[in-house]
N, CA, C and O atoms as a CHARMM CRD file, in Angstrom:
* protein
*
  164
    1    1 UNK  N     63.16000 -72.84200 114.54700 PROA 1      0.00000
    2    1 UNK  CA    63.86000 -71.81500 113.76900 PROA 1      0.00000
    3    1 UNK  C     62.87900 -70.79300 113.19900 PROA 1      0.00000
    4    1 UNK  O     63.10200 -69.58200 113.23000 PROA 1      0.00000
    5    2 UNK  N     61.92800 -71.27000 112.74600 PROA 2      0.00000
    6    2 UNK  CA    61.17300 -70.13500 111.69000 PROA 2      0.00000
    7    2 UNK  C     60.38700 -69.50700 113.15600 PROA 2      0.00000
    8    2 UNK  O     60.37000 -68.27700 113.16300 PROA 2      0.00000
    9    3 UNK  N     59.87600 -70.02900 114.13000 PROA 3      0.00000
   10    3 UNK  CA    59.23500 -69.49200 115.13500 PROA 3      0.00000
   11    3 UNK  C     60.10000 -68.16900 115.80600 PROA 3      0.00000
   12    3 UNK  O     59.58800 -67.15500 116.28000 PROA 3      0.00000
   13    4 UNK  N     61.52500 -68.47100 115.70700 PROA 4      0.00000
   14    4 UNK  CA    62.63200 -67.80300 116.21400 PROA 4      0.00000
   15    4 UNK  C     62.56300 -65.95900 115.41700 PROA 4      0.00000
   16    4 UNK  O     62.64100 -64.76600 115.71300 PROA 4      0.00000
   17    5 UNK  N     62.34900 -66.96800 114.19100 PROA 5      0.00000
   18    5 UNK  CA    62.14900 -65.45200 112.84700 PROA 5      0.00000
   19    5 UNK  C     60.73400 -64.17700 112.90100 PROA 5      0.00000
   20    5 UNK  O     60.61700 -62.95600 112.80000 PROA 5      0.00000
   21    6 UNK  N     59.82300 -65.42000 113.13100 PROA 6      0.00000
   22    6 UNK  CA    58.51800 -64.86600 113.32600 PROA 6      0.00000
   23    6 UNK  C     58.52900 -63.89100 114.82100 PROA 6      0.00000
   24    6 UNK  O     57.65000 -63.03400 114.73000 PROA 6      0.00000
   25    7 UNK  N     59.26500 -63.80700 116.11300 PROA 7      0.00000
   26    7 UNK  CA    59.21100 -63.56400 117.01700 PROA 7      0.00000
   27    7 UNK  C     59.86700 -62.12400 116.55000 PROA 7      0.00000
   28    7 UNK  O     59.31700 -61.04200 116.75500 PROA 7      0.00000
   29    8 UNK  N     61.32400 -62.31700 115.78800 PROA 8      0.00000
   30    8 UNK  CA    62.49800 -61.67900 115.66400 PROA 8      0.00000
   31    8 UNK  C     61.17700 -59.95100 115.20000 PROA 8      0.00000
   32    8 UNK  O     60.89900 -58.86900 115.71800 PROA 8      0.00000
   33    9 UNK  N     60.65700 -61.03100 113.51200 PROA 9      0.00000
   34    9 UNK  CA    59.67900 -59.51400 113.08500 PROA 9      0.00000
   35    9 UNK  C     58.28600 -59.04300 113.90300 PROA 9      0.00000
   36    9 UNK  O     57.63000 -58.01800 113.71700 PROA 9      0.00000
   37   10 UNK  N     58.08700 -59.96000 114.72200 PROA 10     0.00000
   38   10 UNK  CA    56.93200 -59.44500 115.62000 PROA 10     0.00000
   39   10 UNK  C     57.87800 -58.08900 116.70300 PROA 10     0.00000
   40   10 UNK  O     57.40300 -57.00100 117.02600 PROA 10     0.00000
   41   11 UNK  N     58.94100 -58.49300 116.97800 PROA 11     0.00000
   42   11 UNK  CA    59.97900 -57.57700 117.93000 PROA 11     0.00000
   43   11 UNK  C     60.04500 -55.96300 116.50900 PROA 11     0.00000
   44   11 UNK  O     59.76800 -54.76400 116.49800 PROA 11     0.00000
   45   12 UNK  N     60.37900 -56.60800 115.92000 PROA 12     0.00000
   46   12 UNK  CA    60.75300 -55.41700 114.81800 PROA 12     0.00000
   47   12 UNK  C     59.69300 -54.65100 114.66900 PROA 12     0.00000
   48   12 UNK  O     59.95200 -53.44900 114.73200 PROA 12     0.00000
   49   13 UNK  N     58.50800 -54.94400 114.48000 PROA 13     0.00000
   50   13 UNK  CA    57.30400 -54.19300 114.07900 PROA 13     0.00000
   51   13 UNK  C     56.67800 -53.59200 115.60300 PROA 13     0.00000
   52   13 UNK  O     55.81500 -52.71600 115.56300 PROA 13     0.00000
   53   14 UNK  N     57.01500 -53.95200 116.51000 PROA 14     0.00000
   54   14 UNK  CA    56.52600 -53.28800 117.82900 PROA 14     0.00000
   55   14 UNK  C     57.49700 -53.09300 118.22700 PROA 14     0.00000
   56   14 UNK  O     57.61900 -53.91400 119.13600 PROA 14     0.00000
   57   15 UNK  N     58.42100 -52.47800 118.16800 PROA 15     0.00000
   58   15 UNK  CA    59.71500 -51.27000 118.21100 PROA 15     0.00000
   59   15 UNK  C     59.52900 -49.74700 117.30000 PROA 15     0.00000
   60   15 UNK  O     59.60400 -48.52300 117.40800 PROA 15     0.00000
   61   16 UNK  N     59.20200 -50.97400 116.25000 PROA 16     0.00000
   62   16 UNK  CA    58.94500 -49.49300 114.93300 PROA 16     0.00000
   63   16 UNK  C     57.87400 -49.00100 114.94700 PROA 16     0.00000
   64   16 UNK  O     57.68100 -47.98000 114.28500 PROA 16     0.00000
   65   17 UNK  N     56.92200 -49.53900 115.65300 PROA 17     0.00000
   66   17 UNK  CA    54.96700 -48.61500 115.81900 PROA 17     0.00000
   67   17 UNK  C     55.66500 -47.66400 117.33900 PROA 17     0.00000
   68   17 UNK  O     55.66400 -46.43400 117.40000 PROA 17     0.00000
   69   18 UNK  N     56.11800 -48.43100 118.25500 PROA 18     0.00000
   70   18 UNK  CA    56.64100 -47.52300 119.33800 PROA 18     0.00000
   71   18 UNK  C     57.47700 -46.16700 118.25300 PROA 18     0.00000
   72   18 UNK  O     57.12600 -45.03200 117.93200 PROA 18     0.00000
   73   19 UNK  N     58.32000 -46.75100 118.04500 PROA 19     0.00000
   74   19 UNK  CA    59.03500 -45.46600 117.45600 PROA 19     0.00000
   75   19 UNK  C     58.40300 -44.18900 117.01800 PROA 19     0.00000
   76   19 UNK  O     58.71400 -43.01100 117.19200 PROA 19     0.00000
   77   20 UNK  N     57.25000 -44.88200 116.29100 PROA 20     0.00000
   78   20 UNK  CA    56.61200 -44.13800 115.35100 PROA 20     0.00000
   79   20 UNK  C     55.87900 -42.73500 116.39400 PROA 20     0.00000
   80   20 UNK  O     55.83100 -41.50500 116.38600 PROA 20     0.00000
   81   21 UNK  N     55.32200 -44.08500 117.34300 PROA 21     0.00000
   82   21 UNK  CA    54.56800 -43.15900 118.15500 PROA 21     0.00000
   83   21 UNK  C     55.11900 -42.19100 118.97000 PROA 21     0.00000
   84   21 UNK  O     54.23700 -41.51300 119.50000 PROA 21     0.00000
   85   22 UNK  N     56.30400 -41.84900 119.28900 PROA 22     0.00000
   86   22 UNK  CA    57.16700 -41.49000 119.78100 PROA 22     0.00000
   87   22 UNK  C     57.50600 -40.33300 118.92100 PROA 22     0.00000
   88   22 UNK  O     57.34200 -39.14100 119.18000 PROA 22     0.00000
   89   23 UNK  N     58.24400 -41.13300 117.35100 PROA 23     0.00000
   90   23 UNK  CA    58.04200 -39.42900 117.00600 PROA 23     0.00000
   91   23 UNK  C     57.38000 -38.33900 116.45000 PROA 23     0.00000
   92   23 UNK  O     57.79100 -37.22000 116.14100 PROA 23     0.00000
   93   24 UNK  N     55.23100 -39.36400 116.30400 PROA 24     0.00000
   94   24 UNK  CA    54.54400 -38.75100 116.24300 PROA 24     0.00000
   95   24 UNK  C     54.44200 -37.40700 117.18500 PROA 24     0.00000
   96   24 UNK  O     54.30200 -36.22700 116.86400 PROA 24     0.00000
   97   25 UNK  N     54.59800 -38.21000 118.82300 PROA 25     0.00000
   98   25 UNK  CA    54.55600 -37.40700 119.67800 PROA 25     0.00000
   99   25 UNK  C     55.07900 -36.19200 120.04100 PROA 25     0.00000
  100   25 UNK  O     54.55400 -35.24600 120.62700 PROA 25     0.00000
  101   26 UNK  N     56.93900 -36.45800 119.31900 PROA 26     0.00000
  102   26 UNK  CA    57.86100 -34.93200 119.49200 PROA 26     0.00000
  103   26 UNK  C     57.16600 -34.13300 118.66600 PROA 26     0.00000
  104   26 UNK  O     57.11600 -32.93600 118.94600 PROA 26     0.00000
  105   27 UNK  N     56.47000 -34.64500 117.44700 PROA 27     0.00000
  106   27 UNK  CA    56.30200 -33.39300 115.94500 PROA 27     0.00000
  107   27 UNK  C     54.93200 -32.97600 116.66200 PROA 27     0.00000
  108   27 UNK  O     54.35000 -31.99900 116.19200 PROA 27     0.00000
  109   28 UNK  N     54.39000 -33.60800 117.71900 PROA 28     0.00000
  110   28 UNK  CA    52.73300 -32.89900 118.47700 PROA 28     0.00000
  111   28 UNK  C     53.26800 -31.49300 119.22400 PROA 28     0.00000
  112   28 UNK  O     52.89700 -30.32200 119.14400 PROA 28     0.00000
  113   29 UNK  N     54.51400 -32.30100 120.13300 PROA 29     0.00000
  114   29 UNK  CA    55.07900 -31.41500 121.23200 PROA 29     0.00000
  115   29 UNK  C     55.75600 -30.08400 120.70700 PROA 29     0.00000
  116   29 UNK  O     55.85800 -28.96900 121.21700 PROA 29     0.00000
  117   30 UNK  N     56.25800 -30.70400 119.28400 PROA 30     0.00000
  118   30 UNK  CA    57.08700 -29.31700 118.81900 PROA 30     0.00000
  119   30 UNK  C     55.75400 -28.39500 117.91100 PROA 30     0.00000
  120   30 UNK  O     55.97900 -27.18500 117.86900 PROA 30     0.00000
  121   31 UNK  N     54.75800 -28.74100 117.38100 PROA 31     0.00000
  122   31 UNK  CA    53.82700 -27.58600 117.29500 PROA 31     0.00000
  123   31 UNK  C     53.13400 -26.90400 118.15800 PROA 31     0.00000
  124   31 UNK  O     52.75400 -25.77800 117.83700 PROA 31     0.00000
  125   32 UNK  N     52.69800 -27.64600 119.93700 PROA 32     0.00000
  126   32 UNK  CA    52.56500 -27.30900 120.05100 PROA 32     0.00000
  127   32 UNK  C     53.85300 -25.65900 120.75900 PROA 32     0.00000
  128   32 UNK  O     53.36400 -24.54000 120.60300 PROA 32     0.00000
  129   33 UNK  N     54.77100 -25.70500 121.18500 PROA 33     0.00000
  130   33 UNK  CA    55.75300 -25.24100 121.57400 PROA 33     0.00000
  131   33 UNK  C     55.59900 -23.57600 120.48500 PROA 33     0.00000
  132   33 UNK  O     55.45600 -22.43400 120.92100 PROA 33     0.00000
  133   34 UNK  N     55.70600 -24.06400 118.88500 PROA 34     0.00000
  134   34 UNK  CA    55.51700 -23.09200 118.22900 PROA 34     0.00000
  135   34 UNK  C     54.75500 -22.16700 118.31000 PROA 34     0.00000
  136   34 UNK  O     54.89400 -20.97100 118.05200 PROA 34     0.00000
  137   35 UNK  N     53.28500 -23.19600 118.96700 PROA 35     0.00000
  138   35 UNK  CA    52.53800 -22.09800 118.58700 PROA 35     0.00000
  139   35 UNK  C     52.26900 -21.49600 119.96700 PROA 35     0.00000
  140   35 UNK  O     51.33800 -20.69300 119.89900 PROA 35     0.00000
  141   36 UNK  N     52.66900 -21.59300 120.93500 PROA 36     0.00000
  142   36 UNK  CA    53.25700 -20.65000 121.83100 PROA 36     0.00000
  143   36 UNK  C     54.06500 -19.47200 121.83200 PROA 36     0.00000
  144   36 UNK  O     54.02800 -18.39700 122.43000 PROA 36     0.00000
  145   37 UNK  N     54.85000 -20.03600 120.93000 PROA 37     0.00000
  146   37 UNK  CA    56.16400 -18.79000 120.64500 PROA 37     0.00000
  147   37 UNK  C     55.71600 -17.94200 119.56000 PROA 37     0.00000
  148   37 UNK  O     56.26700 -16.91300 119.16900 PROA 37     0.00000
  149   38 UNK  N     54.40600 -18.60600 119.00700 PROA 38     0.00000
  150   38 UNK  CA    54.21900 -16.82500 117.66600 PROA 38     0.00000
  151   38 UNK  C     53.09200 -16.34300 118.36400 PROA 38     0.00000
  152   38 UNK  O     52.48900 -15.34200 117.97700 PROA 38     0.00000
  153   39 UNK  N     52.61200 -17.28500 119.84000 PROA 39     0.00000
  154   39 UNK  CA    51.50700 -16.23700 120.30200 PROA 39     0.00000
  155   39 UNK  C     52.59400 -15.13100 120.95800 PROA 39     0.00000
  156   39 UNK  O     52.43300 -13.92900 120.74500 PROA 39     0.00000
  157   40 UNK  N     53.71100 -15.63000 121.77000 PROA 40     0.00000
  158   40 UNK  CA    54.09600 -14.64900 122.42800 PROA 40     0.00000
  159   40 UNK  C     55.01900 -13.08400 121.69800 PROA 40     0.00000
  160   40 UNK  O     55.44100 -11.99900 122.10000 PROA 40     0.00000
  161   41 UNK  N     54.94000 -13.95200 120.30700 PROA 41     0.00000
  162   41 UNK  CA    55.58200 -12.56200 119.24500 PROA 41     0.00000
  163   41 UNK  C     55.18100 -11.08900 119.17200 PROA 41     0.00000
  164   41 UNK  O     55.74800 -10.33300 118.38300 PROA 41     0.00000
């Protein structure tokens, strides 16, 4: 049982670092995007 739990938050915490990294990645993708669009201003 407790092994069951320990697995459950090992799943939880490497979902949520993925996540993270993920939407580190959009907020990379969306500056860079910006700063495309005020070069082309």
């Amino acid at each position: 049982r407790g092994k069951r739990v320990a697995q459950a938050l090992e799943f939880i915490q490497t979902t949520r670092f993925i996540g993270t990294k993920k939407i580190m990645f959009h907020i990379g993708a969306n500056d860079l995007n910006r700063d495309k669009l005020s070069e082309q201003e």
